[in-house]
Backbone bond lengths (Angstrom), bond angles and torsions (degrees), N, CA, C in turn:
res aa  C-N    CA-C-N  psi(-1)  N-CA   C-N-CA  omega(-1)  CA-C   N-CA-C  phi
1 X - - - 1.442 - - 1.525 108.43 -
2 X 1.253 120.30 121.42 1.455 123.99 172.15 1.520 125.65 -66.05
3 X 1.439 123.23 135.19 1.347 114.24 -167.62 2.374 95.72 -96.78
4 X 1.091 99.04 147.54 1.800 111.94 -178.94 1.296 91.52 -106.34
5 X 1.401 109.84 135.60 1.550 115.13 168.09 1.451 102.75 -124.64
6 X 1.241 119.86 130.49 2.000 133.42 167.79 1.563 103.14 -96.17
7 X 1.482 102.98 142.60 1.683 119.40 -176.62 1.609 116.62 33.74
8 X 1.165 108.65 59.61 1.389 130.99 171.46 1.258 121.11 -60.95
9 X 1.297 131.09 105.68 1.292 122.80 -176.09 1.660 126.18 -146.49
10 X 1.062 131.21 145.65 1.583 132.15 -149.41 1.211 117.39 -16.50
11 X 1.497 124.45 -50.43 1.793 131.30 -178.05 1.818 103.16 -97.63
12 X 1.066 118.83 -50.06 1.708 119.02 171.64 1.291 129.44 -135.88
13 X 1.142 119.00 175.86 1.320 136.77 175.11 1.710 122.88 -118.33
14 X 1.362 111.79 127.49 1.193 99.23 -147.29 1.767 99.82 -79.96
15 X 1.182 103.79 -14.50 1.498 103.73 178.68 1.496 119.55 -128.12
16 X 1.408 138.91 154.13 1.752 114.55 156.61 1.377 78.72 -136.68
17 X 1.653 91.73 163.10 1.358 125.25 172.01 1.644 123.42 -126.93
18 X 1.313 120.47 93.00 1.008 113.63 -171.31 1.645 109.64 -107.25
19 X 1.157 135.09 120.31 1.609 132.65 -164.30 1.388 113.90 60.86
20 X 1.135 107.67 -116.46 2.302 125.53 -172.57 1.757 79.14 -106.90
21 X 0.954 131.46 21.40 1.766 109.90 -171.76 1.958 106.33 -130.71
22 X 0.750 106.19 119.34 1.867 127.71 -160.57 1.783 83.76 -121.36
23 X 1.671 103.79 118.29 1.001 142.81 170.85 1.677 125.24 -110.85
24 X 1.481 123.88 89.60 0.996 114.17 161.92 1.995 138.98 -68.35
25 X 1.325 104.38 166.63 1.433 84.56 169.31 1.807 102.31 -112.47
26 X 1.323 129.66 173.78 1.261 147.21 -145.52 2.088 79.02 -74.31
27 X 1.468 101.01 107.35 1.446 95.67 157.60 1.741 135.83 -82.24
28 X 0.815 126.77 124.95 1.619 119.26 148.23 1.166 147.15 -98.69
29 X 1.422 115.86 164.78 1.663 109.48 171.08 1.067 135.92 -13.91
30 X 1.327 159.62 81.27 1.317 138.49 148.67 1.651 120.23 -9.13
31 X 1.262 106.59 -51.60 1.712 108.73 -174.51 1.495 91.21 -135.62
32 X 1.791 101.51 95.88 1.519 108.78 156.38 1.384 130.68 -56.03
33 X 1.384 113.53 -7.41 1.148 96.76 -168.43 1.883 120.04 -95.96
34 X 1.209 101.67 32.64 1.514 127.38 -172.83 1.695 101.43 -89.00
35 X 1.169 124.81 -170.57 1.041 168.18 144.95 1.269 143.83 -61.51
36 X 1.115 120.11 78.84 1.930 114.30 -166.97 0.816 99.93 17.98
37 X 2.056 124.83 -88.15 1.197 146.61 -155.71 1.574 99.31 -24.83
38 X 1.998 83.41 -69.08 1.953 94.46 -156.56 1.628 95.88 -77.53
39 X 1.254 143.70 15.87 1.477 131.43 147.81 0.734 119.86 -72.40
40 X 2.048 126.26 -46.65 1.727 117.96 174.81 1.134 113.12 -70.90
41 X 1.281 124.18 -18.64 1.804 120.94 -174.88 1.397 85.99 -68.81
42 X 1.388 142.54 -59.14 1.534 106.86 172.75 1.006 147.17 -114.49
43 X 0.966 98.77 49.03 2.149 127.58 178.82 1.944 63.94 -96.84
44 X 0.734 126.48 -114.64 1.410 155.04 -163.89 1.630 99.26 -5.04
45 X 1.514 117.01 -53.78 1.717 121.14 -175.41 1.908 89.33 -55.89
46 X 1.427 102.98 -56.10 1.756 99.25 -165.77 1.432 125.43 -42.47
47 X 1.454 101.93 -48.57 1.829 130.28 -179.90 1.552 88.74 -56.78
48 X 1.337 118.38 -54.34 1.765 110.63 -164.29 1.543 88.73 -69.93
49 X 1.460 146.95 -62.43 1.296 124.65 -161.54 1.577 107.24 -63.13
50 X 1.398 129.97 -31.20 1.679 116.15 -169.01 1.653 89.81 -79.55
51 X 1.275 140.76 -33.98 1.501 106.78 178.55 1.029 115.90 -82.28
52 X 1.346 133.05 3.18 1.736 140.26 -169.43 1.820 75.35 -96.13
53 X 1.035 137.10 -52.17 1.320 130.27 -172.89 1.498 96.71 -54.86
54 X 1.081 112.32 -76.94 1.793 113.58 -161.70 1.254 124.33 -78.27
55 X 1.505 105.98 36.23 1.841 133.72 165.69 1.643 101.50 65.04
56 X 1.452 125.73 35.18 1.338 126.73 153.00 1.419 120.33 -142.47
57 X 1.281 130.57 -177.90 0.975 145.97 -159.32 1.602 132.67 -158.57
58 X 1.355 135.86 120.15 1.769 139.77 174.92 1.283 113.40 6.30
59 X 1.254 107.21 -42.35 1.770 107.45 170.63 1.290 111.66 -54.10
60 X 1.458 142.46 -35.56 1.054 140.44 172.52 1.195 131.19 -106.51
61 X 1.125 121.92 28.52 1.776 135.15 -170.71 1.659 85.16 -78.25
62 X 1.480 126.35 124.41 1.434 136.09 168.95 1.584 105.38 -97.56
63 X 1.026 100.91 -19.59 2.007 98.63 163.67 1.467 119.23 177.53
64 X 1.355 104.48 170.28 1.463 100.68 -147.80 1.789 101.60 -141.05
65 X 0.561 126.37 160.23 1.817 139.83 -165.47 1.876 111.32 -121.49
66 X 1.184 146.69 117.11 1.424 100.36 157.79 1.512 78.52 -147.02
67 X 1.550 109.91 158.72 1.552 147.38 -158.70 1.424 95.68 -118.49
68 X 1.282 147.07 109.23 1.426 136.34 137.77 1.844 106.70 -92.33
69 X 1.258 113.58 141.72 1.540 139.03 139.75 1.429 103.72 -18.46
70 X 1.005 116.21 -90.07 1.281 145.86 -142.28 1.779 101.28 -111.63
71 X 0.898 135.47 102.73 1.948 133.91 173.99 1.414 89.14 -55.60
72 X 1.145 156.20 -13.70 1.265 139.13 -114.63 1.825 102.72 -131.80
73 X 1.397 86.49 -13.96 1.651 113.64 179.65 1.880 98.09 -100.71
74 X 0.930 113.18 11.57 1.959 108.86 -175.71 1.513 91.43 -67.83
75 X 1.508 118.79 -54.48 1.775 97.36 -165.43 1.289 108.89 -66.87
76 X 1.506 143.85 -23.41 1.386 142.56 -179.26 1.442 105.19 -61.57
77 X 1.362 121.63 -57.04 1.303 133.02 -162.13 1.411 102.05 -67.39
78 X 1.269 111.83 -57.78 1.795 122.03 173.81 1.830 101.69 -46.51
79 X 0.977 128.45 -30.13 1.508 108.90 -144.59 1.490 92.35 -109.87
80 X 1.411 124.50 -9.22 1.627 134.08 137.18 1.659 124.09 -62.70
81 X 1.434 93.44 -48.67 1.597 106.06 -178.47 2.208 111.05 -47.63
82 X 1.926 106.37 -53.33 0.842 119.00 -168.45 1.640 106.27 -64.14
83 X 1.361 113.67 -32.91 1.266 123.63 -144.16 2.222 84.09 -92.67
84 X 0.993 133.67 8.84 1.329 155.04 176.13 1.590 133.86 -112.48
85 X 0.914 81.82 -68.12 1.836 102.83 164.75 1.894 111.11 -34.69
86 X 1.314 120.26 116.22 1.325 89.21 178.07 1.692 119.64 -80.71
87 X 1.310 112.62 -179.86 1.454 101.90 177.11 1.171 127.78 -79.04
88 X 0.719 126.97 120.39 1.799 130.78 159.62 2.274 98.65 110.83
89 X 1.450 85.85 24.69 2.055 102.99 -165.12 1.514 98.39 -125.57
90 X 1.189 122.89 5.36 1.975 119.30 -173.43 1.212 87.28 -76.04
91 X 2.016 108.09 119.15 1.712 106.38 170.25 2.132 89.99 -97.34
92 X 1.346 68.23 175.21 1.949 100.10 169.05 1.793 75.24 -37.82
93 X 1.653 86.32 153.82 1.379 112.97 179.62 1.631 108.26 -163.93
94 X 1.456 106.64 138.10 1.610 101.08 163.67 1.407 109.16 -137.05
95 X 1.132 111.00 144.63 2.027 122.21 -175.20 1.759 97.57 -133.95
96 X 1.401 76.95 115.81 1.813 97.26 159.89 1.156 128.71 -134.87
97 X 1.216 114.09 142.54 1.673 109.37 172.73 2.031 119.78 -59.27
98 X 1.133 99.25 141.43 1.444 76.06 -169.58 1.902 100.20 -161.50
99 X 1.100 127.44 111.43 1.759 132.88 173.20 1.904 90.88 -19.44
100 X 1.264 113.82 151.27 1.167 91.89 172.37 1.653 89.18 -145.98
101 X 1.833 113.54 -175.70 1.765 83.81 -157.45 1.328 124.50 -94.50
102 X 1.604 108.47 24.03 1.477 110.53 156.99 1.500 115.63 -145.46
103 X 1.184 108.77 165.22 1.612 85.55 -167.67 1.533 105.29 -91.19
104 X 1.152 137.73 8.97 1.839 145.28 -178.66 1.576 100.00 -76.50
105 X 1.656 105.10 -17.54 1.666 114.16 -177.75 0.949 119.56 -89.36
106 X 1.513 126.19 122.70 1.568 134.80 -155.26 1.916 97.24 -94.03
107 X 1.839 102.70 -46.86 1.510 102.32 -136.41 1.964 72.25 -148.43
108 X 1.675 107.23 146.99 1.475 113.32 166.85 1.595 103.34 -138.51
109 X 1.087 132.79 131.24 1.612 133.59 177.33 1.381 115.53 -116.44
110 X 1.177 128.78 101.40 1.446 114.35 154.12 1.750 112.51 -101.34
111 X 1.523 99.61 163.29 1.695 110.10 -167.49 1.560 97.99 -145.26
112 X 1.773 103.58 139.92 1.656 108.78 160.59 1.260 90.87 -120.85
113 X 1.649 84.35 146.39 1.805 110.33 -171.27 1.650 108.53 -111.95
114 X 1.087 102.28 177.03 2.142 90.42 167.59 1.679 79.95 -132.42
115 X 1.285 105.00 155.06 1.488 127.59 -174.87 2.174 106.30 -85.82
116 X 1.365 90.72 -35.65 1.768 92.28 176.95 1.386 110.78 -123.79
C-alpha cells in the first residue's frame, strides 16, 4: 500500500495518508504571538483544512496528541478544544506539558483521522 504525503517539505510533511488513515504532524501557530486560546483556534482551523484536504474530517479524528508549554494554559486550550470537538465525536486524547520547539509556542496538536 502506498503512503500520500500533503505539504511536504525538507524535514516534514504536514500530513501522510496511508490507507482510510490520515496522519498529521504536531501543528502550530501560525501567529505565536497569541494566546493559548488564539493558538488552538488555529492549530485547530489548520487540522480542519489538512483533513478537509485528505477527504476527512473532526468527526473522525480516532486520537489526538496535544503538547502545552505551560499545563497552566489546559483550561484555555480545553475551552477552545470543547467549543470544536463535535458532539458525541471527542476521540481518546492526551495533554501534556511539554518544552516545545520554540518558546513563542504556547500549545502543539497532532491528530489521526480514519478517512470512512
Amino acid at each position: 500500500m502506498t503512503i500520500e504525503r500533503l505539504h511536504v517539505g525538507k524535514r516534514l510533511s504536514q500530513v501522510a495518508i496511508h490507507g482510510d488513515t490520515v496522519y498529521t504532524a504536531g501543528i502550530v501557530a501560525g501567529d505565536p504571538s497569541e494566546d493559548a486560546a488564539g493558538q488552538t483556534r488555529q492549530i485547530l482551523a489548520s487540522i480542519d483544512g489538512f483533513l478537509a484536504e485528505a477527504g476527512t474530517d473532526k468527526a473522525k479524528i480516532v486520537s489526538c496528541t496535544i503538547w502545552l508549554a505551560d499545563i497552566a494554559d489546559y483550561g484555555a486550550m480545553n475551552g477552545v478544544w470543547d467549543a470544536w470537538v463535535p458532539a458525541g465525536n471527542s476521540p481518546p486524547r492526551a495533554c501534556v506539558e511539554a518544552k516545545l520547539a520554540a518558546p513563542q509556542y504556547k500549545v502543539e496538536i497532532r491528530v489521526v483521522a480514519a478517512r470512512r
